[in-house]
Every structure is written in C-alpha cells, then in structure tokens.
VOGU-3710 file (C-alpha; in Angstrom, 3 decimals, decimal comma):
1> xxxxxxxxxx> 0,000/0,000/0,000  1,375/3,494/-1,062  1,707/5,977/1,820  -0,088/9,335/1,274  2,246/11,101/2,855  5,140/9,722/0,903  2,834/10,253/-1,700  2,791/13,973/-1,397  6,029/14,226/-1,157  7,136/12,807/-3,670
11> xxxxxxxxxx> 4,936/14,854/-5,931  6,151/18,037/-4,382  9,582/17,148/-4,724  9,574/16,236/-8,511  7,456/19,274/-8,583  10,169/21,298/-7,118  12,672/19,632/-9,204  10,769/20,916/-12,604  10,918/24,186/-11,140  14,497/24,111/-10,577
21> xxxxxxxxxx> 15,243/23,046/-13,593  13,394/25,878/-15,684  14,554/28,839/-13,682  17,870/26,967/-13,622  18,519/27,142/-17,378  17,006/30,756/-17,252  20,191/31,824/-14,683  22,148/30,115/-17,169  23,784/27,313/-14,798  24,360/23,492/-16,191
31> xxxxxxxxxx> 21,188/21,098/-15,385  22,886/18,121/-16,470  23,496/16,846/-12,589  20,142/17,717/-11,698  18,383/16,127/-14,450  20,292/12,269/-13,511  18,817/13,091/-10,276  15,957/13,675/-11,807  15,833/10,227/-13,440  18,086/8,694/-10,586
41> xxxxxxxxxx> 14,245/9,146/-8,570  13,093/5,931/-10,789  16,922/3,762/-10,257  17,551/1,388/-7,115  19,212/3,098/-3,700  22,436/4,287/-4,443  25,252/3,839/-1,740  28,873/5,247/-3,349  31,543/4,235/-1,333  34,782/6,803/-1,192
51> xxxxxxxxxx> 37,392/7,362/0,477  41,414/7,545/-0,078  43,380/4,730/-1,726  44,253/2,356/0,939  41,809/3,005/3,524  40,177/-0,411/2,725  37,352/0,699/0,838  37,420/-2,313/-1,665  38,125/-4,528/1,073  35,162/-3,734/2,527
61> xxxxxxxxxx> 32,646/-4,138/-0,136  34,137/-7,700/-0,672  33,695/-7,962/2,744  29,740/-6,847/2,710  29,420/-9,195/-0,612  31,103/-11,915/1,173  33,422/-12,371/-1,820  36,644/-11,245/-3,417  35,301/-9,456/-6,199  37,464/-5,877/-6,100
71> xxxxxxxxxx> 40,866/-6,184/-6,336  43,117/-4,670/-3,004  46,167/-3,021/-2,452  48,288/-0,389/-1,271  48,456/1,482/-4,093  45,908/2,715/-6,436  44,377/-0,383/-7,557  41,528/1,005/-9,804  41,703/4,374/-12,172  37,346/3,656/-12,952
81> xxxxxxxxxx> 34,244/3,565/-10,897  33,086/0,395/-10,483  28,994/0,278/-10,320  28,004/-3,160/-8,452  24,435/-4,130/-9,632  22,357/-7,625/-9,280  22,632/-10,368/-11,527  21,704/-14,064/-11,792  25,262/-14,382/-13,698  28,627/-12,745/-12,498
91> xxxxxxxxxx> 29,859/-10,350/-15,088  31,498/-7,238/-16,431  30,996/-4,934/-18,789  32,729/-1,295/-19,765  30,070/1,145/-20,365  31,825/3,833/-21,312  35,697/4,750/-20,485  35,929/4,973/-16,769  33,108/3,201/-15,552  32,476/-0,443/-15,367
101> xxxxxxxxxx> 29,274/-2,334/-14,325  30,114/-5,276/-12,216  26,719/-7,453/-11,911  26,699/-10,629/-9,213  23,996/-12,685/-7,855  23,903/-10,821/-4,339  20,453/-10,729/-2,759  22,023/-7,345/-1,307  21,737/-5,725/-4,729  18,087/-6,216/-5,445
111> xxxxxxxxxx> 17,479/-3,251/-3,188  20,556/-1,125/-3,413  23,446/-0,513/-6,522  26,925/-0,024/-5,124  29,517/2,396/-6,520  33,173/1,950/-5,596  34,911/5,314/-6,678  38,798/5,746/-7,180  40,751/7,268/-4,350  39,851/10,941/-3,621
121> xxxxxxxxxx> 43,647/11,400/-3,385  44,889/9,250/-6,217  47,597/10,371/-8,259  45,922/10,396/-11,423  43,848/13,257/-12,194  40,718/12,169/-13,749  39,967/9,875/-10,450  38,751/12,399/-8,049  36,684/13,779/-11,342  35,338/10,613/-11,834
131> xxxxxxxxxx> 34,952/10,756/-8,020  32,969/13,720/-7,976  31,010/12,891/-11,112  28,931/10,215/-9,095  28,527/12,634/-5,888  25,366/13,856/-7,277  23,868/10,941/-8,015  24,699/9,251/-4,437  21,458/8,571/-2,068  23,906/7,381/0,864
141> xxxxxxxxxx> 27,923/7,357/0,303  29,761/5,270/2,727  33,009/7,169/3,520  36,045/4,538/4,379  39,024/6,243/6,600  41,736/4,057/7,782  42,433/3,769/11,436  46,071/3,916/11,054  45,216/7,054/9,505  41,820/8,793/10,505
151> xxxxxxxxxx> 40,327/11,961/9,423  43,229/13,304/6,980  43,234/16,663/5,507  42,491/15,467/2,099  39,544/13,643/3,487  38,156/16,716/5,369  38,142/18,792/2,248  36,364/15,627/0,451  33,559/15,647/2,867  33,437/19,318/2,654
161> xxxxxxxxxx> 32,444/18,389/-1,337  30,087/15,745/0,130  28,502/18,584/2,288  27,775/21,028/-0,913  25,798/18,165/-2,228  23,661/17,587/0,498  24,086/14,052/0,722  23,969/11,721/3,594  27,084/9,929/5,371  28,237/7,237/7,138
171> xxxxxxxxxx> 31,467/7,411/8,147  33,215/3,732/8,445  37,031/3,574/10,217  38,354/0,991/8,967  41,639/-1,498/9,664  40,387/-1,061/13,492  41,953/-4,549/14,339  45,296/-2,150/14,470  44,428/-0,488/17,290  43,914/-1,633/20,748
181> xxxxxxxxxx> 40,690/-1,388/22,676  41,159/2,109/24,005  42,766/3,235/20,873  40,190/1,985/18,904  37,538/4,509/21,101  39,968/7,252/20,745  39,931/7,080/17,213  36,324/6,720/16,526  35,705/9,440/19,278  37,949/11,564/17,218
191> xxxxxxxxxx> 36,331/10,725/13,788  33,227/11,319/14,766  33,671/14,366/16,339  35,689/15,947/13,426  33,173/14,641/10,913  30,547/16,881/12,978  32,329/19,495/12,790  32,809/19,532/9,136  29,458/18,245/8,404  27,442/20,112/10,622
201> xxxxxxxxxx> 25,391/17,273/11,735  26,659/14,253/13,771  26,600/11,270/10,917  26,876/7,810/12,012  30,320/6,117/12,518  31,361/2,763/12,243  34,307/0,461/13,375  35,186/-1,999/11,498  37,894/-4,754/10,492  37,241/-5,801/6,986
211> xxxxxxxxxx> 40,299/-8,011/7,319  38,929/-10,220/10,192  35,400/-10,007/8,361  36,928/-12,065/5,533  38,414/-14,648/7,868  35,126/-15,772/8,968  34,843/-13,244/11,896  32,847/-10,317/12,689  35,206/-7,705/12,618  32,049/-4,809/13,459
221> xxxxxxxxxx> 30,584/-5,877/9,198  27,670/-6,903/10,849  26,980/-4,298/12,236  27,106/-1,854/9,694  25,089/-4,713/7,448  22,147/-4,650/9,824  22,364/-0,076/9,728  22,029/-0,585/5,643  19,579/-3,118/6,035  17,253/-0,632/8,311
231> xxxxxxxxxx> 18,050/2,056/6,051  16,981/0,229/3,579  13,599/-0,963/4,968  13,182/1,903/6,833  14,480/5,048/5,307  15,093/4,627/1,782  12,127/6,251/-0,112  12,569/9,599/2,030  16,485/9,785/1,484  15,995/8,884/-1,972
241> xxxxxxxxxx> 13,445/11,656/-2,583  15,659/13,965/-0,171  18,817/13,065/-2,452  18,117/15,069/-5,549  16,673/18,132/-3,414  20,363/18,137/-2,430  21,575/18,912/-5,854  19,118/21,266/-6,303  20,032/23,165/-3,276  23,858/22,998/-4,332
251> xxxxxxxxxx> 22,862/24,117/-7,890  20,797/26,806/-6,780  23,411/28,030/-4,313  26,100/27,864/-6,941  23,817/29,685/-9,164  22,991/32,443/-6,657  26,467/33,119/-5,971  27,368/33,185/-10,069  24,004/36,055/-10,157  25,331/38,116/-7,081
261> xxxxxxxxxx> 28,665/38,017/-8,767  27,242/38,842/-12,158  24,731/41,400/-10,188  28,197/42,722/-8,907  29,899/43,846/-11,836  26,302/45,003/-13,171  26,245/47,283/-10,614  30,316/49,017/-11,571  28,916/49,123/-14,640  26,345/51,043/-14,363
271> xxxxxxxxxx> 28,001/52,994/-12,088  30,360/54,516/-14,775  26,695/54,913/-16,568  25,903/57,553/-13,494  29,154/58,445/-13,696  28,683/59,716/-17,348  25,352/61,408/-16,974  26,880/63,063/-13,464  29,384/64,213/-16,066  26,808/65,570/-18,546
281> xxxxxxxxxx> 25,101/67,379/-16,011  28,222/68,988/-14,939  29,032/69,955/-18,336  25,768/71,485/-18,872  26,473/73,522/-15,768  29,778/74,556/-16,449  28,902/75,630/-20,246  26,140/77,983/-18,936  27,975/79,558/-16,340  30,577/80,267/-18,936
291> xxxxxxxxxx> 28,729/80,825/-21,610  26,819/84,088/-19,473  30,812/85,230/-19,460  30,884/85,092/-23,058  27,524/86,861/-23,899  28,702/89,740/-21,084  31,323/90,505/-24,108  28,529/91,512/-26,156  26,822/93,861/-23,652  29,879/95,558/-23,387
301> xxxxxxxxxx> 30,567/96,571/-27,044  26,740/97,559/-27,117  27,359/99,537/-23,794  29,655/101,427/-25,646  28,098/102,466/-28,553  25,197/103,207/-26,288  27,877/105,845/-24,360  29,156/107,352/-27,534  25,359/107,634/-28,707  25,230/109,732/-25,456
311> xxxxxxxxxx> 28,096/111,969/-26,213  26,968/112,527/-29,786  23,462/113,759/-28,941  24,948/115,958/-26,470  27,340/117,553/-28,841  24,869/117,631/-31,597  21,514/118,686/-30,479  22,293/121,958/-30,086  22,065/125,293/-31,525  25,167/126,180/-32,136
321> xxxxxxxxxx> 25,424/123,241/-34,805  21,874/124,517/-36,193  23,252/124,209/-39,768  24,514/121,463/-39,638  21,059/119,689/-38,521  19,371/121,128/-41,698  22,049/118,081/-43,395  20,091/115,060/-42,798  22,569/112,682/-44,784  25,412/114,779/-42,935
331> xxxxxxxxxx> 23,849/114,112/-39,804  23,536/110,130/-40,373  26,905/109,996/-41,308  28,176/111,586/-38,602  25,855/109,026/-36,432  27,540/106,330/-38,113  31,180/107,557/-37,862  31,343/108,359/-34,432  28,826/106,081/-32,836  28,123/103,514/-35,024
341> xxxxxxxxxx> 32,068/102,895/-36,113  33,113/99,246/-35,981  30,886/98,006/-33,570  29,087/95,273/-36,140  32,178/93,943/-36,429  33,106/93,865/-32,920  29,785/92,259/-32,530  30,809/90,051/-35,205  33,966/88,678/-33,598  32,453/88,475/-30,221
351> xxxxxxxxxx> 29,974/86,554/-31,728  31,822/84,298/-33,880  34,307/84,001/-30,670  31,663/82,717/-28,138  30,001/80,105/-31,265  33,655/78,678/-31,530  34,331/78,301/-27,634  30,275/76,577/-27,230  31,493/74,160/-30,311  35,103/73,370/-28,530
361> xxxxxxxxxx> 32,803/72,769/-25,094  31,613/68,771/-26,498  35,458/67,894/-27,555  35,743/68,953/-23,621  33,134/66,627/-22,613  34,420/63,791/-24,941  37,862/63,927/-23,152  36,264/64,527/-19,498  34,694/60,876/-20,210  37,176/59,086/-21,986
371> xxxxxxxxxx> 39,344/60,150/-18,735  36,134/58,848/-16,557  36,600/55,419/-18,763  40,197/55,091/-19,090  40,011/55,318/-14,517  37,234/53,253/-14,393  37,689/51,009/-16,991  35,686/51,091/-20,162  32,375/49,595/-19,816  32,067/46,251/-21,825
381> xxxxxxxxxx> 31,274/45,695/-25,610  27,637/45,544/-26,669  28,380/42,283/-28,267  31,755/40,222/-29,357  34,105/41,964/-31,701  32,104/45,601/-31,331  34,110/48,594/-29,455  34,054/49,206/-25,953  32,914/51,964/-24,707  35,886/53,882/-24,094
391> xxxxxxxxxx> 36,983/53,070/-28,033  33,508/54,587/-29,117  34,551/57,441/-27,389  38,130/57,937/-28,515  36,716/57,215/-31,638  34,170/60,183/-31,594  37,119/62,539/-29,813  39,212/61,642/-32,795  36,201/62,614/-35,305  35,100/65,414/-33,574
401> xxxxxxxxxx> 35,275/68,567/-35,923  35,098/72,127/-33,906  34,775/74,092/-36,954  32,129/72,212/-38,726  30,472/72,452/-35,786  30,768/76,040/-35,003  29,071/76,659/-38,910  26,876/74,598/-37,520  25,900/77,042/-34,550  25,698/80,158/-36,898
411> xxxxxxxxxx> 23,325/78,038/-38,720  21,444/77,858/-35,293  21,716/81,391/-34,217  20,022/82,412/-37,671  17,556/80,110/-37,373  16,638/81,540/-33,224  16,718/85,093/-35,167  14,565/84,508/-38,055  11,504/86,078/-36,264  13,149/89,571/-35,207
421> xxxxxxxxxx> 15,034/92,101/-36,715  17,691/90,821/-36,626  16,351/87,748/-38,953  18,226/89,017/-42,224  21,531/87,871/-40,665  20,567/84,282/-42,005  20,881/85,914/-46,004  23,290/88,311/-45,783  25,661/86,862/-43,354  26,527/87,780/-39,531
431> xxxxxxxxxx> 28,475/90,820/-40,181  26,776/92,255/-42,651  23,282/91,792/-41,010  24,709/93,716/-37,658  25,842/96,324/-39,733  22,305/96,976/-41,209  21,002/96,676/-37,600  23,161/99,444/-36,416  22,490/101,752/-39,947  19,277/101,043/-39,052
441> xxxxxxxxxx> 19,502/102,873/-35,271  21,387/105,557/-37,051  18,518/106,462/-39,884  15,744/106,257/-36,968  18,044/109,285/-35,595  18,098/111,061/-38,500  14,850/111,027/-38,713  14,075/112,353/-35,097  16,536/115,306/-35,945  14,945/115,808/-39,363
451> xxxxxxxxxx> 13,357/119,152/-40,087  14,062/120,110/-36,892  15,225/123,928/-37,941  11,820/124,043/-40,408  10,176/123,733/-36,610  9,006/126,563/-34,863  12,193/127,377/-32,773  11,506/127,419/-29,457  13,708/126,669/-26,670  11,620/123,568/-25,571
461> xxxxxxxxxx> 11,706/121,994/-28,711  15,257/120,878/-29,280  15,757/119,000/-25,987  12,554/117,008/-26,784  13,823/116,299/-30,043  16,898/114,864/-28,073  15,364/113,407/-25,659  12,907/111,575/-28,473  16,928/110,727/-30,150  18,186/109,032/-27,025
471> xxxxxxxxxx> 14,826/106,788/-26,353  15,452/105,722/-29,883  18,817/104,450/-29,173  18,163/102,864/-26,308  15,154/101,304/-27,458  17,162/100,346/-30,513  19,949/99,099/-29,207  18,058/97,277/-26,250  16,124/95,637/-28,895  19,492/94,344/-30,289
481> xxxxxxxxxx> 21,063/93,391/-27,371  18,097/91,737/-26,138  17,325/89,612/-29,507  20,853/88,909/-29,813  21,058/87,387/-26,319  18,133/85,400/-26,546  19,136/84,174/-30,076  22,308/83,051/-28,024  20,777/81,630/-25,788  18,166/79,242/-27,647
491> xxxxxxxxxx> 21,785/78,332/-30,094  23,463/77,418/-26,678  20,338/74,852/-25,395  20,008/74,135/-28,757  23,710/72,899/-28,865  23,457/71,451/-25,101  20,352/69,387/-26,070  22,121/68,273/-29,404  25,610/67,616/-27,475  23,954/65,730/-24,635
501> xxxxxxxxxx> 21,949/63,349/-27,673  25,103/62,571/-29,328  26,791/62,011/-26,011  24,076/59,508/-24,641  24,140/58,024/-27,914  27,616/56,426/-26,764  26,512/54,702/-23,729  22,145/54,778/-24,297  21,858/51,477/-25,482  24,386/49,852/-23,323
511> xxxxxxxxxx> 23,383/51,498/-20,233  19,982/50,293/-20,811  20,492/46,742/-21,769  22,730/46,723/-18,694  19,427/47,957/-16,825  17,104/45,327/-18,194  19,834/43,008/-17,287  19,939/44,123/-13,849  16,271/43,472/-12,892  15,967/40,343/-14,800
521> xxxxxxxxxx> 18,864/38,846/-12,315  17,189/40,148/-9,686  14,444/38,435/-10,419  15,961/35,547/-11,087  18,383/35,487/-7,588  15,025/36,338/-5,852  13,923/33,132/-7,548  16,646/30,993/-6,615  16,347/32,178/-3,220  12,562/31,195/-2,886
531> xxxxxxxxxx> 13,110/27,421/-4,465  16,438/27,099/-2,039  14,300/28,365/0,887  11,259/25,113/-0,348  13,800/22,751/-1,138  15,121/23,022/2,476  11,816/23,062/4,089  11,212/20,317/1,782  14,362/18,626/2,837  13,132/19,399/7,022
541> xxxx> 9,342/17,530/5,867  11,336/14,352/4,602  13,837/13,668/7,717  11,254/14,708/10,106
//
C-alpha cells in the first residue's frame, strides 16, 4: 500500500525539481546533474563508497558481498568507478571509459546498486573527477578512513564536497583490528567528532575490520550490514526523494552566488553609466555659467556704442550746430562715424568668438569621459568583436570637428533670429546683417533730428527732439542686445540638447540593456532564493 504522505512528497519534490530546472537554465547554470537526479528518482538506492586509496574501501565491499570481487592493495588499484548491480550471472561490462558495471547474484543488490569510486587522493587526475562525477547521483555514500590514519586533511576537504551536495554519510574507520581497545575509542571518538564538525550534523560512525570479516569473523561488518539493512527498509524512499533536493540546493546556491557576482559587476557598470550622466550634467552647468561670461562681451561693445550715442546727442543737439542739422545725410553719417564705427564687427567677432568656444565645449566633454573610462575602466562591448565603450569614445574625440560644428551654430543662431530684426543675418551673413542693424539705429536718428530747424524754434523743442533721439537708441539698441542674447541663448540649449543626444548616444543602449539586465537577475536570484528556501523546508518535511 502506497503511503499518502510519501505520496505527497514525492509529488512536491519532482514538482520542485521541474521548477528548478526551468529557472535553472534561465540563470544560465548546467542542469545536467540535476536532471540524472531527476531520473536517478526511478533507479535502485544508491550507496557510493569513497574514500582515499588504501583506507580499505574495496576490502570492505568484498567484505559486505562476502566475496573477493574488487581487487586490493596499497596502491591505487583502480583508475574507474566500479557500479556493483544484481545479476543471476557474475559479469562485467565497460560502459563507457571509466566506468564499469560489475553485476553478481547478491540478494544485497536487489534493493541497493553499489559504486566503488577511485581514491579521492589518487595520483591520477581524472579519479577524483570521476569521483565527484557520481557525488550527485549518491542517495547514501559510505566514507572509508583508515584507522592507522583517521580523518586526513584530504579527506576533510572531500567531505566538505560531500557537504555542498547535500548528501547523507556514514562514516566507516576501517583497519580497526590495528588499534587496541582504548585506541580503537579514541579514534572513533575523534572521527566522529571531526566529521561533525565539518558536516554540521553528527553522521553515524562505524568500526570496522574488513580483514577479520573475511576470515570468517565479525570484525564490526555486521553491524554496519544490519544499519544498511534498516536504512533500507526503513528510510530509503525519504532519502531517496531527499537526495536530488540536495543537488538542487547545491545548484541553486552555486547559481545564486554566479548572479550576485554577475549582479556585482552590473552594478560598476552602471556605475560609470551615473558616472557619465553626473558628467553631462556637470558639463551642462559649467557651459552655462561660462557661456553668461561670453555673452557679457557683447553687452559691453553695445554699452559702448550706447555711451558714444550719449556723447553725440549731447554735442549735436544743439544750436550752435543749427546748420549742420538742416544736413540730414550729414547728420547720419556723422551718427555712423562716431557712434556707429566698428561696432558690427566687434559684434561680429564676439559673436563668432563665443560660437567657436560653445562648439570646442563637447570635444571637452568627450575627453572629461574618456578620462572617466580610461580610470574606471571602459564599460564592456555591446556584443563580441564591437568597441568598448571607451573606443567609441576615442573614436568620436578623434572625429570630432570644432569648426564644422561652429558653422553649424551660426546656422542655429540664424535660425533663433529669423523672427526679429535681426532675422536678415541668415541671407546676408553675420556681419553684414549687424551692420544693417546698427544703420538702421542711425537712420531712426536722422529722422528724429529731421526738419528740426523748419520747426518753430523754441527753446523747448530741441531738448525734446533729443530726448525723443536718445529713447530711440536705447530702445534700438536694447532691442538688439536683447534679440541677440536670446538668439544666443536658444543656439546654446540648442547645442546642449544636441551635445547631450550625441553624447548619450555612446553609452544609451548599453546602459539600458545593462538595466534590463539588472532586474531580470534580480528576479531571477530572488527566484533561486525562494526554491532554495522550499527545497530546504522540503528537505526538514522528509527527515522529520
């Protein structure tokens, strides 16, 4: 009759085991171990015996089996694993190149397949690989130390490895027959409690002398016989569905610690990404505060042809130079000599100066970062064989053209202008188009002064017509200065915005693949963490 509770279990467990697999292959961790498990759930009990060469470990099957079947030495006597299953008719067979399946007519091996693995401290490499190929699939591994012997270093570290897989133990100390009576205590005493201490749990221990056992005497075989024999009848469906929730439990932990690691340098990475839009922002910064330095330039030359305006009026607008107001082109010409002068192309340069120093500010920024990179170290290619980061950027640095890109700004500044009156500069050119600006100021003088003697001449009539002068070249050149400063300032956000687009082009994609990447392994670890948190609950259920 089928228990129910086993039952349950067992369905939960292969359920569990489906699960692991799946979000297994989504961390990206090799399945294969778990997947033998997997199928292992539907193979006899598996007891794997290990241990180091000449601890007696093929001595003592024989001496379980009752018969000389292994051979025995003190050397390495076996490079293969050696799987012992039932059969009406002794045989061998080689099923693949280091493993052999031994079959004998042992009522023993109805119930339970034995493994005899090669020395975990054998010269000759492949052994403890072969060794730790069949850990995984183990339901109960009999680990053989030698009294003479017990609890070596090597055979620590191997039940360390035994540990990670979650598998149970029996530890068996054999060649006791060596030591005396109180000896013999000592040393078990001693095994046992350094086996707890590297296993974490107290596992049973055995004292044995397979020697005497094949001489027709007891020699403590018995013993451990009757323990399998329990287990067997007793225990073995809840250790063999507890024996592949180890793997998972070691797969999962190995694959949580490959995520955090991988979550680790995720995190650097995008990092540097902060890094380079704390760097943008700075930029920005910087290039506005300075650019307000350059622009200042401009207020000044416009300052001073508002303070020469000043002067002019002053020593015009008056009666003493009567005649000379009657001249209207004489007038403008004076306007324009003496006030107007070279101011458009002062503008011009100042202009033309602050375009070329906003165009040379995105070479900055390309340097600033490859600096960042070159610290840092350049983030990782987008995909094998494509640049790194830090060669997209010396590659861009290396491109970079401050002159093209300056043309490019006038090209901006005309465009911001083409709405005010300043909008011819985009067809006649920058210099040009400030010159007409400033002609312009000087005709609306002229013709505030013109006529003025054909006036009734009162005293209160020339200092309005000078007064009327000076509001038009203040209002004039405010205008300018105002239109030219706000067509500065839409090129310069203009340029920012089109500088920060090209700059994030560099890193966009990567940084945000390297995001997407970042919540999908947290998902996943969070994953791994909830089936390693069932599986040992599960684990708790079955021992219980």
């Amino acid at each position: 009759m089928i228990d129910p509770e086993l039952q349950r279990l067992a369905g939960e467990v292969r359920g569990l085991l489906a699960e692991g697999l799946e979000a297994l292959a989504q961390a990206g961790e090799t399945t294969t171990s778990l997947r033998q498990a997997l199928q292992d759930l539907e193979g006899p009990f598996l007891l794997v015996v290990a241990g180091e060469f000449n601890s007696g470990k093929s001595s003592l099957l024989n001496a379980l089996l009752g018969r000389e079947l292994l051979r025995e030495g003190v050397t390495p006597t076996t490079d293969r694993i050696q799987w012992i299953a039932y059969g009406e008719e002794p045989g061998s067979r080689a099923l693949e190149p280091g493993l052999v399946v031994l079959r004998l007519p042992h009522p023993l091996l109805k119930d339970v397949h034995l493994v005899d693995t090669p020395g975990t401290n054998a010269v000759i490499e492949h052994h403890q690989i072969l060794t730790e190929r069949f850990l995984p699939r183990a339901d109960l591994i009999l680990f053989t130390t030698s009294a003479d012997r017990p609890y070596t270093a090597s055979e620590r570290d191997f039940l360390e490895l035994i540990r990670g897989w979650g598998k149970k133990v029996v530890l068996v100390v054999n060649k006791l027959d060596l030591l005396g009576p109180d000896e013999a205590a000592e040393v078990l005493a001693y095994v046992r409690e350094q086996a707890a201490r590297t296993l974490g749990v107290e596992p049973p221990v055995f004292g044995v002398s397979a020697r005497r056992a094949r001489a027709g005497e007891d020699g403590g075989v018995k013993e451990l016989e009757a323990f399998i024999e329990r287990v067997l009848r007793e225990e073995a469906a809840r250790i063999k569905l507890g024996s592949p929730l180890g793997v998972l439990e070691r797969l999962l932990e190995q694959g949580g610690e490959r995520l955090g690691r991988e979550a680790e340098a995720l995190a650097a990475e995008l990092e540097t990404c902060a890094r380079l839009e704390a760097l943008l922002a700075r930029h920005e910064r910087r290039v506005r505060e300075e650019f307000r330095g350059q622009t200042a330039q401009l207020r000044e030359v416009v300052g001073a042809v508002r303070r020469r305006a000043a002067r002019w009026l002053d020593e015009t607008l008056r009666f003493g130079r009567l005649f000379d107001l009657m001249n209207a082109s004489k007038i403008q010409k004076s306007f324009e000599a003496e006030v107007v002068g070279e101011a458009h192309r002062e503008l011009e340069r100042k202009i033309q100066e602050s375009l070329a120093w906003l165009a040379r500010a995105e070479r900055d920024l390309l340097a600033s970062a490859l600096d960042l990179l070159n610290t840092r170290g350049g983030a990782r290619a987008y995909d094998d064989g494509a640049p790194t980061l830090s060669e997209q950027v010396t590659q861009a640095l290396e491109a970079y053209d401050p002159e093209a890109e300056a043309r490019d700004l006038q090209g901006l500044l005309s465009r911001a202008l083409q709405h005010t009156a300043l909008a011819e500069l985009g067809a006649v050119g920058l210099g040009a188009g400030l010159a007409l600006a400033l002609h312009g100021l000087a005709a609306d003088v002229t013709g505030v002064t013109a006529g003025l003697v054909a006036a009734v001449l009162g005293l209160s009539i020339l200092p309005r017509r000078k007064r009327a002068a000076q509001r038009r070249v203040d209002e004039g050149l405010d205008r300018l200065e105002r239109e030219l400063s706000e067509g500065l300032e839409a090129t310069l956000e203009g340029e920012l915005a089109r500088s920060a687009a090209r700059f994030r082009a560099l890193y966009r994609d990567r940084c945000a693949e390297l995001q997407d990447r970042q919540q999908t392994l947290q998902a996943l670890r969070e994953r791994l963490q909830e089936l390693r948190r069932r599986a040992g609950a599960l684990r708790i259920e079955l021992e219980a």
